[in-house]
Backbone bond lengths (Angstrom), bond angles and torsions (degrees), N, CA, C in turn:
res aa  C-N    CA-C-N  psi(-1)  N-CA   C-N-CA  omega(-1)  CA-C   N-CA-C  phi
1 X - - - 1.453 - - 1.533 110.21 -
2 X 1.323 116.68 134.90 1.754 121.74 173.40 1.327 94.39 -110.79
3 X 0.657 105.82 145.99 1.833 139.51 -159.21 1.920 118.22 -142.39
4 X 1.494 101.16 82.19 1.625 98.88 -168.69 1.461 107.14 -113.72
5 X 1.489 120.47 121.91 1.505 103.09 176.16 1.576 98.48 -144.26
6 X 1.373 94.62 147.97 1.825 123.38 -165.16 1.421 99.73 16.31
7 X 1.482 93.75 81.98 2.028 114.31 166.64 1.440 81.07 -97.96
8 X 1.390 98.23 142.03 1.689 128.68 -172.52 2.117 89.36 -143.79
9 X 1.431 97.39 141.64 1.961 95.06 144.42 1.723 70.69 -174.17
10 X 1.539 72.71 148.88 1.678 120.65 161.00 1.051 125.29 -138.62
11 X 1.482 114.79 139.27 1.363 128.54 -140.07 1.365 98.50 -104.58
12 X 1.441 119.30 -166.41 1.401 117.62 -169.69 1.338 108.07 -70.23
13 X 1.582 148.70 134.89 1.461 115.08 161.42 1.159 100.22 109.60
14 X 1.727 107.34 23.65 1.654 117.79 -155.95 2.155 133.59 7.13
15 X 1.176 65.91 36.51 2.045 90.59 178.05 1.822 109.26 -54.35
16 X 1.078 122.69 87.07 1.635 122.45 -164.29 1.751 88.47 -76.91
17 X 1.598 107.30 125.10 1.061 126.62 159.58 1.452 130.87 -111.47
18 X 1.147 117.43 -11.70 1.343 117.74 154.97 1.891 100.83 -158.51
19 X 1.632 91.41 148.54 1.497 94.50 -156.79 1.766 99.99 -141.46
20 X 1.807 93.81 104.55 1.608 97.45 -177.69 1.464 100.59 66.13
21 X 1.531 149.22 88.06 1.824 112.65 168.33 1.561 70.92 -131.89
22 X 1.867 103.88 140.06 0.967 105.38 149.42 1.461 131.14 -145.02
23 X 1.335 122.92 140.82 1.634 117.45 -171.23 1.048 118.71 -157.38
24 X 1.695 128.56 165.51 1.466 119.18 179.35 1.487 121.39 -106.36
25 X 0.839 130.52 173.75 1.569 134.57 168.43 1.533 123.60 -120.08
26 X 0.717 159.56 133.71 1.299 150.01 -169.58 1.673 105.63 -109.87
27 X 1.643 129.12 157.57 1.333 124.03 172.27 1.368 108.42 -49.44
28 X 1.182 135.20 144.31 1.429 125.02 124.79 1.327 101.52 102.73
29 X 1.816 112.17 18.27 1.661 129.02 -162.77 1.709 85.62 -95.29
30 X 1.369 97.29 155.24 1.414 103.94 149.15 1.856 120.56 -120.94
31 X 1.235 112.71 116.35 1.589 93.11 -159.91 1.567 96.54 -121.47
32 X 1.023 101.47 156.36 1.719 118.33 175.16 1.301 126.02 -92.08
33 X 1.019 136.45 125.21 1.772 126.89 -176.22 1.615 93.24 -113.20
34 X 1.405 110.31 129.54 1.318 114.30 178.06 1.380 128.49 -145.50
35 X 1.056 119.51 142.85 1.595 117.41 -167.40 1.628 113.89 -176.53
36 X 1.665 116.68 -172.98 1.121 110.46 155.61 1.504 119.01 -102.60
37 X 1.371 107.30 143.74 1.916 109.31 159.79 1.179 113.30 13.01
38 X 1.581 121.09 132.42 1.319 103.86 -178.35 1.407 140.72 80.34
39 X 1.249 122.50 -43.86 1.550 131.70 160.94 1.125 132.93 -29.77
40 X 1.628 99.17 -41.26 1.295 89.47 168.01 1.845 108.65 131.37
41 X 1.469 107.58 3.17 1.530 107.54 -162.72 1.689 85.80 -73.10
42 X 1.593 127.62 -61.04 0.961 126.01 -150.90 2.036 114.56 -49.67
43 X 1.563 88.92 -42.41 1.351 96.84 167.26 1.778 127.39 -53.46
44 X 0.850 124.53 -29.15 1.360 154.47 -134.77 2.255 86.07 -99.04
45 X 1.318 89.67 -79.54 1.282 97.23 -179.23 1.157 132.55 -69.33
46 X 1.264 121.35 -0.51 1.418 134.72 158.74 1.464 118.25 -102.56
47 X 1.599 108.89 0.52 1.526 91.81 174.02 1.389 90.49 -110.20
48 X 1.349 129.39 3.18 1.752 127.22 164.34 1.660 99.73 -52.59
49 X 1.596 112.67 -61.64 1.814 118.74 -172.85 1.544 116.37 -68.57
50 X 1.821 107.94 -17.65 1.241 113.57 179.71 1.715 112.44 74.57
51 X 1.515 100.35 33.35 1.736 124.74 171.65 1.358 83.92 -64.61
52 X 1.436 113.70 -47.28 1.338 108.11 -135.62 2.031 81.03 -119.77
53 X 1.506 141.70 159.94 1.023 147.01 149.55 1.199 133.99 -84.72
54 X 1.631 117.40 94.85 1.554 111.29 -172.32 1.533 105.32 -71.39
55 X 1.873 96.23 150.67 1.499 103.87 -166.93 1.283 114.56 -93.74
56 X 1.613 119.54 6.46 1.453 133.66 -166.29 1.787 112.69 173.22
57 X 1.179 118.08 142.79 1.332 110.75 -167.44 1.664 103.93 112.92
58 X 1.899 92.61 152.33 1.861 101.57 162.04 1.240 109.80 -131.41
59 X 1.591 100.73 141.20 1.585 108.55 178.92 1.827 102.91 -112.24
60 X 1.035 106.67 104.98 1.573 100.61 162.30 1.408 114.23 -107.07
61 X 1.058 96.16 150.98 1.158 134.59 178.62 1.595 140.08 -116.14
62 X 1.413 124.21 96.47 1.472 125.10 -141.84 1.498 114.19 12.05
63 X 1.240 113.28 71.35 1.022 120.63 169.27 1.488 133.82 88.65
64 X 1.686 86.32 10.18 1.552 94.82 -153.36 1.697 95.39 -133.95
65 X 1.440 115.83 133.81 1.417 128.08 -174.84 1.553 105.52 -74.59
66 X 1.115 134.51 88.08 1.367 125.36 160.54 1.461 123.21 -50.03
67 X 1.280 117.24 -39.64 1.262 121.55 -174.63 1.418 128.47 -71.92
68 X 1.696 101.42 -18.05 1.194 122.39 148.91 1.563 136.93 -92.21
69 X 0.884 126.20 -9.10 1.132 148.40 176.49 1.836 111.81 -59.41
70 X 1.353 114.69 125.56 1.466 123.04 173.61 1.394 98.47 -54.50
71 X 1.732 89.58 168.99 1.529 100.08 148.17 1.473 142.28 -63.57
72 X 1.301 112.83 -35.63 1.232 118.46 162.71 1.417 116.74 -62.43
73 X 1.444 124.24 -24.37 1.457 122.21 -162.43 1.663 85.92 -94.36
74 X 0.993 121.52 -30.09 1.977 120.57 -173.73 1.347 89.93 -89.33
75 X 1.154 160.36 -44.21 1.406 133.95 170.97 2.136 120.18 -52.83
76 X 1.559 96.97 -31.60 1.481 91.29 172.03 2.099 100.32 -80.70
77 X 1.255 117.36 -33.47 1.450 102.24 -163.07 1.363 88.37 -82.64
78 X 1.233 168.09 -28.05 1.452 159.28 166.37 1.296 114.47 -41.04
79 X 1.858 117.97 -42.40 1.306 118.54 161.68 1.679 113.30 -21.77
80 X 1.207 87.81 -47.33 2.006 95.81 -154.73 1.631 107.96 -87.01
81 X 1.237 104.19 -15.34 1.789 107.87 176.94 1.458 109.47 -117.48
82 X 2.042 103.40 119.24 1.124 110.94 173.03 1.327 120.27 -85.94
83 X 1.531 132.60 170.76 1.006 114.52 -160.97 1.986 93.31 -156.34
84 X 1.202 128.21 131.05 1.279 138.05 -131.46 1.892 87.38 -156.16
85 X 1.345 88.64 112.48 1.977 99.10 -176.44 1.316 99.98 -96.71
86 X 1.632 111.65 158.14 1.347 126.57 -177.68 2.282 87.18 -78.77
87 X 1.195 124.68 -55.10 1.293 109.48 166.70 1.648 141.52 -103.54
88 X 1.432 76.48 41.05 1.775 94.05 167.08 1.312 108.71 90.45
89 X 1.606 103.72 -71.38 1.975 94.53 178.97 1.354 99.12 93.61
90 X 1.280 131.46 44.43 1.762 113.85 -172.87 1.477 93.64 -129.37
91 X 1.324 100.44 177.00 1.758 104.57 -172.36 1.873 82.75 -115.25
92 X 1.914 85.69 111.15 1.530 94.08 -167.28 1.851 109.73 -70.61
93 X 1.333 115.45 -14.97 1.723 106.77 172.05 1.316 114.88 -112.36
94 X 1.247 115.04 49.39 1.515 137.37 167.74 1.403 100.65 -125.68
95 X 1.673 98.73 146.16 1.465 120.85 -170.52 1.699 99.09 -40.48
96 X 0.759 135.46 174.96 2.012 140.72 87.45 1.590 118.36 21.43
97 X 1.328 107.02 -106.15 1.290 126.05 176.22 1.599 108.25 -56.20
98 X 0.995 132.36 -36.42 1.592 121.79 165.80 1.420 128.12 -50.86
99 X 1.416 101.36 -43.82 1.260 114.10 177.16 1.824 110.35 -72.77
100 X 1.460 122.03 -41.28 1.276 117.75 156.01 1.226 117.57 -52.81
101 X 1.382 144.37 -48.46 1.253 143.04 171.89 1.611 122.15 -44.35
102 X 1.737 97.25 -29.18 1.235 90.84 178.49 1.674 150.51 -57.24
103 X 2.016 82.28 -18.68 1.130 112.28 176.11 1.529 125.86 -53.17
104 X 1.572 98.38 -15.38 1.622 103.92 -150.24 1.804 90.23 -101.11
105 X 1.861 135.84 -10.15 1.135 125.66 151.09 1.179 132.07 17.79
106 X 1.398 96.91 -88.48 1.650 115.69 -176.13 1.365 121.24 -43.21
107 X 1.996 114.93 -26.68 1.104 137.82 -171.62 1.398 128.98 -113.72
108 X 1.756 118.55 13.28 1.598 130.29 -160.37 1.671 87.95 -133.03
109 X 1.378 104.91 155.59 1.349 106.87 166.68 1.535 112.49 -78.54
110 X 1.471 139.32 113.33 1.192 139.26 164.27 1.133 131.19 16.38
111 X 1.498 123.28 -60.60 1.550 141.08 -136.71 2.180 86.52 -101.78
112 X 1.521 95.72 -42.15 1.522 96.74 175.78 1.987 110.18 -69.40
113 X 1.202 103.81 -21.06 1.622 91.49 -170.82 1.508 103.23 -95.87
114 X 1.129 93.71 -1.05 1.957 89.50 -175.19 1.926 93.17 -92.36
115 X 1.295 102.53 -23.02 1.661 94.76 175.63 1.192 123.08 -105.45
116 X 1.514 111.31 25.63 1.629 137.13 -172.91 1.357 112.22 34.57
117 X 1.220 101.62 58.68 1.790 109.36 -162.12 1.807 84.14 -121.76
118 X 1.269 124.03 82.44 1.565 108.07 153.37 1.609 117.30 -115.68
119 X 1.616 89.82 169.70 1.887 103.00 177.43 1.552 130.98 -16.64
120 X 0.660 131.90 119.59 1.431 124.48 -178.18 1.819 112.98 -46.03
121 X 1.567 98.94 -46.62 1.793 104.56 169.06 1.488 115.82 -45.14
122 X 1.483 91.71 -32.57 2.013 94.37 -162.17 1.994 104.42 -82.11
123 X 1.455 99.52 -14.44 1.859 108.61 -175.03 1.735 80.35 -83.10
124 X 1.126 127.19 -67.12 1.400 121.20 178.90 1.212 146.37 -17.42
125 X 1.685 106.64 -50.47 1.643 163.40 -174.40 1.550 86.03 -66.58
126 X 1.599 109.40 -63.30 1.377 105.95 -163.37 1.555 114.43 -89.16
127 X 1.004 120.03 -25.65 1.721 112.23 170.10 1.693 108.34 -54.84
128 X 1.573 112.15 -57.98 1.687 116.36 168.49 1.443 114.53 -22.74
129 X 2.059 96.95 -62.96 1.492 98.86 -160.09 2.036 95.99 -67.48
130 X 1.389 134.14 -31.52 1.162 135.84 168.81 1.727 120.33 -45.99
131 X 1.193 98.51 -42.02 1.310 100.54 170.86 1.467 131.08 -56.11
132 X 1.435 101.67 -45.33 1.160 117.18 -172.53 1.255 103.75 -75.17
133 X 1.522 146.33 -8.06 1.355 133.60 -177.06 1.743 94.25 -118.15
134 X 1.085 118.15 -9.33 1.516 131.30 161.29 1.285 99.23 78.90
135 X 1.364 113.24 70.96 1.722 120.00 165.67 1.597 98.61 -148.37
136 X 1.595 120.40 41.61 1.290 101.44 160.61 1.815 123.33 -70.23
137 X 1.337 105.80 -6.64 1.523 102.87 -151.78 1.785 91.33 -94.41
138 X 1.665 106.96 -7.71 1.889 107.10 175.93 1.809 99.73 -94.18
139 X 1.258 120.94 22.21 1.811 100.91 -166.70 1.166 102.04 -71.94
140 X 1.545 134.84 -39.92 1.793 126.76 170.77 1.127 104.49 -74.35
141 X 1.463 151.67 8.45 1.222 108.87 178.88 1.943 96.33 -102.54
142 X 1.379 110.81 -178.12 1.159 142.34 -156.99 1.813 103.24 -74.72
143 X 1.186 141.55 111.00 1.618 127.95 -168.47 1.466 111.91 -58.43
144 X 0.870 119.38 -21.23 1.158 120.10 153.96 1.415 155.63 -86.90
145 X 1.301 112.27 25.17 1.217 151.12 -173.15 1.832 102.24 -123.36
146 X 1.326 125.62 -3.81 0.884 119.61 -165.51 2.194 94.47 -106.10
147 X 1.349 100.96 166.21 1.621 115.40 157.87 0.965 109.03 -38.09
148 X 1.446 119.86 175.04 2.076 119.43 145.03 0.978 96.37 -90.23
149 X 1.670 156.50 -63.70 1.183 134.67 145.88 1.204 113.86 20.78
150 X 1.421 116.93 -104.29 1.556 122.11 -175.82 1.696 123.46 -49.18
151 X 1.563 107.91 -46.80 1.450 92.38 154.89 1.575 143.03 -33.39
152 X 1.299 84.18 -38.54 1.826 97.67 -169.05 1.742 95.53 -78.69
153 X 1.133 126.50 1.25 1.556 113.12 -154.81 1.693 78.30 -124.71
154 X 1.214 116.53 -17.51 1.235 119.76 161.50 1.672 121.21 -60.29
155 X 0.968 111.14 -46.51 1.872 134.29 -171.61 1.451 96.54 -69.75
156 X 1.577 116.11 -47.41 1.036 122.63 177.37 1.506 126.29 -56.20
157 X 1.173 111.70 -59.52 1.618 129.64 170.64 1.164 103.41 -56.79
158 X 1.664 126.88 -42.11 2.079 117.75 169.14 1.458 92.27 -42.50
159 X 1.333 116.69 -88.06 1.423 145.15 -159.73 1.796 110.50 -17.94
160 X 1.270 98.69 -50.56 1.355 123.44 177.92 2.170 106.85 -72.45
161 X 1.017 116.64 -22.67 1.459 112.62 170.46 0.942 106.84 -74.97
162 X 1.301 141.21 -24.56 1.923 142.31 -179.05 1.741 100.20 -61.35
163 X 1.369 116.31 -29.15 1.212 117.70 -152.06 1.315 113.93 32.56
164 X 1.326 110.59 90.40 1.677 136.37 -145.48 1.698 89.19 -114.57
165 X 1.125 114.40 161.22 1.613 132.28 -169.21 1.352 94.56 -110.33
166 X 1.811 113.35 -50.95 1.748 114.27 -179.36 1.261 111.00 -122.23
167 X 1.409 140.69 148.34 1.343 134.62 158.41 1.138 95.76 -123.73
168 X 1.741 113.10 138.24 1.183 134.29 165.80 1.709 111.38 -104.66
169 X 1.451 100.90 124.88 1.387 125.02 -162.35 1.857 100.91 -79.65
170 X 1.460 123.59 73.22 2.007 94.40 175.50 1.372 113.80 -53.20
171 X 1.657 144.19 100.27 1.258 134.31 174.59 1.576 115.14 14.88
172 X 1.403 93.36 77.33 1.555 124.68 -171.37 1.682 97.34 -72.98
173 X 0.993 114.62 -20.95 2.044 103.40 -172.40 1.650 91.67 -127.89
174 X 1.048 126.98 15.43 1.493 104.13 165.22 1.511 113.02 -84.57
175 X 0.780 148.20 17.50 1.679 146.19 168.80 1.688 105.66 -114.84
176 X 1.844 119.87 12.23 1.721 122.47 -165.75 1.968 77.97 -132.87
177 X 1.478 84.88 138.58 1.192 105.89 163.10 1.946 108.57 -62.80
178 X 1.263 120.72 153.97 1.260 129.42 -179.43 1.446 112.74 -42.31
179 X 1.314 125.30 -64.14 1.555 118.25 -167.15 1.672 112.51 -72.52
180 X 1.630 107.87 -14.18 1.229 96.16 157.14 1.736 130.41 -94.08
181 X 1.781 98.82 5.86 1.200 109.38 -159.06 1.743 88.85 -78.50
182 X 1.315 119.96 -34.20 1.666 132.11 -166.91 1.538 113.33 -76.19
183 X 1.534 106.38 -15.38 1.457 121.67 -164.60 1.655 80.42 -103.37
184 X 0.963 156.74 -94.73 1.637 152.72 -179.88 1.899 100.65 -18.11
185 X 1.425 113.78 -53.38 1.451 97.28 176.16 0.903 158.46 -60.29
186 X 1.580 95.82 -29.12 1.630 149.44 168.56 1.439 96.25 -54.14
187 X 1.269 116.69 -54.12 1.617 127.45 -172.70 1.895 109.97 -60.95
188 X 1.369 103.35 -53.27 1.449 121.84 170.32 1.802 103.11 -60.00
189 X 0.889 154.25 -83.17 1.316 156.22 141.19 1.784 106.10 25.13
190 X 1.583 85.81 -72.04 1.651 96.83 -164.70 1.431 98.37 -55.20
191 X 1.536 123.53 -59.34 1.319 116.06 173.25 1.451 144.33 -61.58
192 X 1.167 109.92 -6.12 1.493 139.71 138.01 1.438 118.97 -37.96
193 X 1.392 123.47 -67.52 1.299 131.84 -141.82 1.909 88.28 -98.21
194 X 1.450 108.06 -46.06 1.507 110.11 -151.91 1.454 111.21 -92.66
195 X 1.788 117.27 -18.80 1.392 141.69 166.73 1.034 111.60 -74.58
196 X 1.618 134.50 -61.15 1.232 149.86 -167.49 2.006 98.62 91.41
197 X 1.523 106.37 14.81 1.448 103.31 166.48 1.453 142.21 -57.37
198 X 1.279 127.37 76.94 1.494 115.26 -178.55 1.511 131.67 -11.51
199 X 0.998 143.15 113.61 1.147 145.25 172.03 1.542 119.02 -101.48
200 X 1.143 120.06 110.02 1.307 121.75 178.76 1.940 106.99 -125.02
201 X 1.481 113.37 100.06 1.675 154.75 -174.51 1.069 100.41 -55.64
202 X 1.433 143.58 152.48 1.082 134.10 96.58 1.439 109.84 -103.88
203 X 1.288 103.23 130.73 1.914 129.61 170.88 1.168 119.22 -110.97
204 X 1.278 128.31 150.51 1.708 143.03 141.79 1.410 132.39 -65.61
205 X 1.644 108.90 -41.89 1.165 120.46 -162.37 1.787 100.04 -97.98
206 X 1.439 111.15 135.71 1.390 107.48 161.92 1.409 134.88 -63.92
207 X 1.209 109.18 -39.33 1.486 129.51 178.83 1.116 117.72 -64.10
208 X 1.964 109.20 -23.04 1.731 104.27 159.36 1.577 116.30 -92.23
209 X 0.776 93.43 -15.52 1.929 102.70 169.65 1.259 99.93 -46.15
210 X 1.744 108.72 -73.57 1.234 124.06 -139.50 1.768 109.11 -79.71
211 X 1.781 108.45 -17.99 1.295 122.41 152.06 1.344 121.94 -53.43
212 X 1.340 127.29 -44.51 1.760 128.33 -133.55 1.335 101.66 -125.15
213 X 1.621 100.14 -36.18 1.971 94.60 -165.62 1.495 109.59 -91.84
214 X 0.845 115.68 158.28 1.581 144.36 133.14 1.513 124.86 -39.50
215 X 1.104 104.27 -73.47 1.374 117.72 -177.50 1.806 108.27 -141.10
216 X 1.752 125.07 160.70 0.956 116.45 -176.11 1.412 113.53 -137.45
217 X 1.213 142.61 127.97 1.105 142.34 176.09 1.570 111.02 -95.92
218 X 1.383 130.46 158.13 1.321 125.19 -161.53 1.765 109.19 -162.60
219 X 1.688 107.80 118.81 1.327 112.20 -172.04 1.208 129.90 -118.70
220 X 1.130 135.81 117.42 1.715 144.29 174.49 1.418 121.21 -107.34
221 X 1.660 102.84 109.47 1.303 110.24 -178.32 1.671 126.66 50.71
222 X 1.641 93.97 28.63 1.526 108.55 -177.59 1.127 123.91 107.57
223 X 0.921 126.50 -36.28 1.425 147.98 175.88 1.559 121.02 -67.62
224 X 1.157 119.99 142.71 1.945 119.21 173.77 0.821 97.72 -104.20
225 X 1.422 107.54 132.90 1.711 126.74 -166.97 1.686 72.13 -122.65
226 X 0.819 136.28 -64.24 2.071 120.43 -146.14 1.557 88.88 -126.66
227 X 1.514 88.34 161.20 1.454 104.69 169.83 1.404 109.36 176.90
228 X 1.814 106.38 103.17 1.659 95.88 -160.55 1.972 79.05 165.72
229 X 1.085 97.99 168.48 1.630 114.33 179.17 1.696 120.15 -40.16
230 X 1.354 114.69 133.14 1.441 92.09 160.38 1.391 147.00 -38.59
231 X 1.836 107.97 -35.77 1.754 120.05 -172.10 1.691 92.22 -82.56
232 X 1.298 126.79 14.84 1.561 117.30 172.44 1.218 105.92 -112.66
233 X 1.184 134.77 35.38 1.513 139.63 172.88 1.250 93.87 -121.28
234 X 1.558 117.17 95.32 0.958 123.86 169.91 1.220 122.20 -85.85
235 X 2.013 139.50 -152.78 1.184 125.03 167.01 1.038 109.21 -70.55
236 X 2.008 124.39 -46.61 1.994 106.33 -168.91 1.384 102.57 -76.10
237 X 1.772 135.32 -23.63 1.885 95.37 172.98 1.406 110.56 -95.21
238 X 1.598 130.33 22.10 1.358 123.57 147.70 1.557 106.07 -62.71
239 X 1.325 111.59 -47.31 1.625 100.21 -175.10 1.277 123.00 -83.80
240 X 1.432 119.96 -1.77 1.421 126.21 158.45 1.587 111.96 -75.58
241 X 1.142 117.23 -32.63 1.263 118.12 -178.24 1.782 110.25 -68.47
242 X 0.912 95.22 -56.62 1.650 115.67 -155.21 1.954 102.52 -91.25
243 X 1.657 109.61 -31.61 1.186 94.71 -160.85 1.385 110.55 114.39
244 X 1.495 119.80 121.97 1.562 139.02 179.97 1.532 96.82 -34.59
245 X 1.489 118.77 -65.86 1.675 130.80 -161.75 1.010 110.92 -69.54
246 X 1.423 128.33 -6.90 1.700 123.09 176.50 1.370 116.11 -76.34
247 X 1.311 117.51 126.77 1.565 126.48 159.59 1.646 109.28 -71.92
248 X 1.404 89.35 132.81 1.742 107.86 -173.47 1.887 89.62 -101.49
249 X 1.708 104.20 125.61 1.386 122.50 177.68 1.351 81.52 -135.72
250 X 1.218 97.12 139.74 2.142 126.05 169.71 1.599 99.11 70.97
């Protein structure tokens, strides 16, 4: 269970990026973070891992205060939360499989990962987790030689070496055209249903909301405007969400 109540941070320049939001998650949820630009999702999900430092508010976490939590204690709870970039995040002239390996950090002694020397289980670990997003046949080539498509299925397969409890999605398919945007979700989904991995989204599009989630949370200018099923976003809290002038597609 995640457990967030009146998370506030403001940024330098007293810029309020999230203001009071509070909500729960349940194991094994898949949830949507949604809004326009700016709102605030990106912020939101990085001050869950503490990428980012909320300036007020508690985030627990099965039971466990992240927001209090050392550094040493957020390097073991990070183990457990994957984390999936809107532009990948990979070290683009490193293999494939390196960059999946990377995942396994949190879990190698140092001195071996700086000489990309890990376990034989963990080279194993990662062809599996490769398989499953179906890019074993790119693990030598260069990450940058790959699709964005395939990148992203790359981020994914890291994400998945933590053997993570939650992964938080930063609007993982907004930089993929649509039919690959469903093929990246599809991927998130599967590991959803067959992991029992939390998934907590941020999206743009409704029509992938209303595909993928569970439940949806929804932010304006910091603030939680919704929090409740996708089929309850009707037309007036589409336009609370989004704004009177927005056209509602999906």
């Amino acid at each position: 269970m995640l457990e967030i109540t009146n998370l506030s941070k403001v940024y330098e320049g007293n810029v309020l990026a999230l203001d009071r939001v509070s909500f729960k998650a349940k194991q094994g949820e898949f949830m949507a973070v949604i809004g326009l630009s700016g709102s605030g999702k990106s912020t939101l999900l990085r001050c869950i891992n503490r990428l980012v430092e909320p300036t007020d508010g508690q985030i627990v976490w099965n039971g466990v205060d992240i927001t209090d939590a050392s550094q040493d204690e957020m390097r073991r709870i990070r183990r457990k939360i994957g984390m999936v970039f809107q532009h990948f995040n990979l070290v683009s002239r490193s293999r494939v499989l390196t960059n999946v390996l990377s995942g396994r950090l949190g879990y190698v002694n140092p001195v071996m990962s700086l000489a990309n020397r890990f376990p034989k289980e963990d080279v194993e670990m990662a062809m599996r987790q490769m398989a499953r997003v179906g890019i074993t046949d790119q693990a030598f080539k260069r990450a940058d030689e790959l699709s964005g498509g395939q990148q992203q299925r790359v981020g994914i397969a890291r994400a998945m070496m933590q053997e993570p409890e939650m992964i938080l999605a930063d609007e993982p398919v907004a930089s993929l055209d649509p039919v690959l945007a469903h093929s990246i979700m599809q991927y998130l989904e599967k590991i959803n249903k067959e992991d029992g991995v939390t998934i907590i989204c941020s999206l743009h599009f409704l029509d992938l909301v209303h595909r993928y989630a569970d439940r949806a949370i929804a932010l304006n200018e910091g603030k939680l405007m919704f929090d409740g099923t996708p089929a309850e976003i009707d037309d007036e809290k589409f336009k609370e969400i989004y704004g009177k002038e927005a056209e509602r597609v999906g």
